[in-house]
Structures are given as structure tokens and as C-alpha cells.
C-alpha positions in Angstrom: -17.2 -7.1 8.6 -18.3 -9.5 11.0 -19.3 -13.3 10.7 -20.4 -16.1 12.7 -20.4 -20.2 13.0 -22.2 -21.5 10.5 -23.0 -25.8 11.0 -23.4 -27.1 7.3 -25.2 -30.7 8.5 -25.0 -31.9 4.5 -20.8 -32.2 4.7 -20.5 -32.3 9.1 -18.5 -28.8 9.2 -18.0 -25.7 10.5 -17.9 -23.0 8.7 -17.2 -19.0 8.9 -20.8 -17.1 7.4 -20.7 -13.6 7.1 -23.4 -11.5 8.3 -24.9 -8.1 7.3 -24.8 -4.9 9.8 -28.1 -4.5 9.3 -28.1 -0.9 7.5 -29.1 -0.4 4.0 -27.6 2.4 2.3 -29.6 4.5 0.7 -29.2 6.6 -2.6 -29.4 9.7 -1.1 -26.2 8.9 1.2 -24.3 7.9 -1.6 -25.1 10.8 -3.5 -23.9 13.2 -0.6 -20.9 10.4 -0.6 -20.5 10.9 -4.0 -20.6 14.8 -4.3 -18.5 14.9 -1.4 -15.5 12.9 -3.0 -15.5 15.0 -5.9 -16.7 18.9 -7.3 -20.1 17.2 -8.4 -23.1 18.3 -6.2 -25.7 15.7 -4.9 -28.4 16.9 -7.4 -26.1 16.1 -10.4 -24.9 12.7 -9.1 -28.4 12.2 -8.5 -29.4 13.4 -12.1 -26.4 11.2 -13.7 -27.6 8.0 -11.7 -31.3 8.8 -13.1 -30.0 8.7 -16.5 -27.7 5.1 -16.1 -30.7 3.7 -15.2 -32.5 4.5 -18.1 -29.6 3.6 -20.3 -28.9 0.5 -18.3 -32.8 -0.5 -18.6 -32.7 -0.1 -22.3 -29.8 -2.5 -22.6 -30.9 -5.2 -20.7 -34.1 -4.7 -22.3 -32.4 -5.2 -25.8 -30.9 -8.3 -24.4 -27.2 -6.5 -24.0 -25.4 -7.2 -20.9 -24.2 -4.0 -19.1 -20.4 -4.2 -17.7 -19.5 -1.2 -15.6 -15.7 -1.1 -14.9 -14.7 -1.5 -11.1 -18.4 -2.9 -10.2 -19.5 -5.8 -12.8 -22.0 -6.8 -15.1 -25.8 -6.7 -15.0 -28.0 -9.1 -17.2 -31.5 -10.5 -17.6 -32.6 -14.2 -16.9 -35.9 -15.0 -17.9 -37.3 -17.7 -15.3 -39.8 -20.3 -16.7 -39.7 -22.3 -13.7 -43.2 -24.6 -13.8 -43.9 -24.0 -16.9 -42.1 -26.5 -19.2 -43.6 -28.1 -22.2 -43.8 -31.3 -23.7 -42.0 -30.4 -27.4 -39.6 -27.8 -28.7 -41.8 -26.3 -30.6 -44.8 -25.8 -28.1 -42.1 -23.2 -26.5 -43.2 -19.5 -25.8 -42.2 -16.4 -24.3 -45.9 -17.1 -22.8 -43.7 -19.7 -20.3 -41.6 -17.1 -18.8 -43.3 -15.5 -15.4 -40.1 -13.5 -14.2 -37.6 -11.5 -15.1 -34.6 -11.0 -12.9 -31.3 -8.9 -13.0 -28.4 -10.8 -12.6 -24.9 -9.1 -11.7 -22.0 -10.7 -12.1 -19.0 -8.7 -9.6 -15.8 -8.1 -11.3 -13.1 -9.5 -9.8 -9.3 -9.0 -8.5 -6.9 -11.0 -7.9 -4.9 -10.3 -4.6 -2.6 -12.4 -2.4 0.5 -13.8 -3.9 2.2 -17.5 -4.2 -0.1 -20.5 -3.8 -2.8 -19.0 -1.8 -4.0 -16.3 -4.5 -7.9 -15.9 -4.5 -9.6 -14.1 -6.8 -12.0 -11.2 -4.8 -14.9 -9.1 -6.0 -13.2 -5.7 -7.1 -15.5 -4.1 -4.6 -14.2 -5.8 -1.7 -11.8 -3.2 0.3 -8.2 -5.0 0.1 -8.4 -3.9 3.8 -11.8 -5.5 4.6 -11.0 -6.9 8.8 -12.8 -9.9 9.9 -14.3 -10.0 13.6 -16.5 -12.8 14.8 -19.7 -11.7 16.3 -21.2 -13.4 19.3 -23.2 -15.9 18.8 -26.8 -15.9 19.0 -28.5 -15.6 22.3 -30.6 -18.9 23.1 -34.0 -19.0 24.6 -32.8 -20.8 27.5 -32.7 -24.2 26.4 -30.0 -26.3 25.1 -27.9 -25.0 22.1 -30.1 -24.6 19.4 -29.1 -27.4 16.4 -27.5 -25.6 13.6 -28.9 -25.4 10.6 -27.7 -27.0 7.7 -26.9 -25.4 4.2 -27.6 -27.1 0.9 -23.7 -25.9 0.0 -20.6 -27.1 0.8 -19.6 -24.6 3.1 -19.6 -20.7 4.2 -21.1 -18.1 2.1 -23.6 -18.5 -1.1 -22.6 -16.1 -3.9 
């Protein structure tokens, strides 16, 4: 996993960011993944995946959150943003204008003593950190960095 510098001008620090690869991917690799780690060909990992996201789409639908062990758990937000009103009861479903998933990671605790930090359950326990180079300029001076509206590395 690599990261980079990343200036947050709001607190006057450096801080590590990590960066995606790049690569998104897909269903069908996981699938062969999948099949291949077990006795379960593609075309029934495919059919089984198929059928949690019906299930999972009826559940969140009903309002239910949806914990799957090792991963985390999805649930709905309804976003109203905009579209407040003056009383309680002028309130209406007619406010909301999105609907997103949220997911929640389960987490781990690893690392012992003082310095124990609680990790996303999906995060390899033997994940290696490299810094990538930084960015190339145009030419001109160092671009300034810029800042985040958090207090440091990472969002999420």
C-alpha cells in the first residue's frame, strides 16, 4: 500500500495519505478468486453473490441493517440536505432526494500494550507501507499543498 505527504493547512502538519493503485477489481476476478480458493465454480459464486444482493436490497429496503461477519454492516441514510422545513409537522418523505448505502467496517483490534489500534477486519495484519514519489511539478516552484478540512491523514 503506498502513501504520500499530505499538507493539512487547517492544523500546519504533515501528514501520511494513502493512495489507491489505481485498479478496480472487478466481480468477475473475484469470482475466479473466489472459486479458486475453494470447490465452488465461478458461475455459482456468481449465482450466490446475485442472490445476497437481492436479500441485502430487501433488508435495507425494510430499514434493517445488514452485518456480514468479517466485512461490516451496510445501511441506508436518507439525505434531505436543502430541503428543511419550517415545523415538525410540515416533515415528509417528499424532503428526501437521496438515498445512500452506508457501510460500517468491522473492526480488529491488533498491536499490544499502549499502542493498540483498532483496524478494519479487512485490513491484511501484514499490509507494508511504502511512500510513493511525490508528484511531478510542472516546472515551477513546489506546488502549495492542499489543505484538508480534517485534522490529519486519511478520511474514513
Amino acid at each position: 500500500m503506498k502513501y504520500i505527504a499530505h499538507y493539512n493547512g487547517k492544523v500546519q502538519k504533515w501528514f501520511p495519505r494513502s493512495i489507491s493503485s489505481g485498479k478496480t477489481i472487478t466481480t468477475a476476478r473475484l469470482m475466479d478468486e473466489v472459486a479458486g480458493a475453494s470447490t465452488v465454480a465461478p458461475a455459482d459464486v456468481a449465482a450466490v453473490l446475485r442472490a445476497l444482493s437481492d436479500a441485502m436490497r430487501g433488508h435495507l429496503s425494510d430499514g434493517d441493517k445488514v452485518k456480514l461477519d468479517n466485512i461490516g454492516t451496510f445501511y441506508l441514510m436518507a439525505d434531505a440536505s436543502g430541503n428543511g422545513v419550517a415545523t415538525e409537522a410540515e416533515v415528509s418523505a417528499q424532503q428526501i432526494n437521496r438515498v445512500n448505502v452506508r457501510f460500517t467496517a468491522q473492526k480488529k483490534r491488533v498491536g499490544g500494550g499502549g499502542k493498540a489500534l483498532q483496524v478494519p477486519v479487512l485490513v491484511s495484519d501484514d499490509i507494508r507501507w511504502e511512500r510513493a514519489d511525490a508528484p511531478e511539478s510542472d516546472g515551477g516552484d513546489t506546488p502549495t499543498p492542499t489543505p484538508t478540512p480534517d485534522g490529519g491523514g486519511d478520511e474514513g
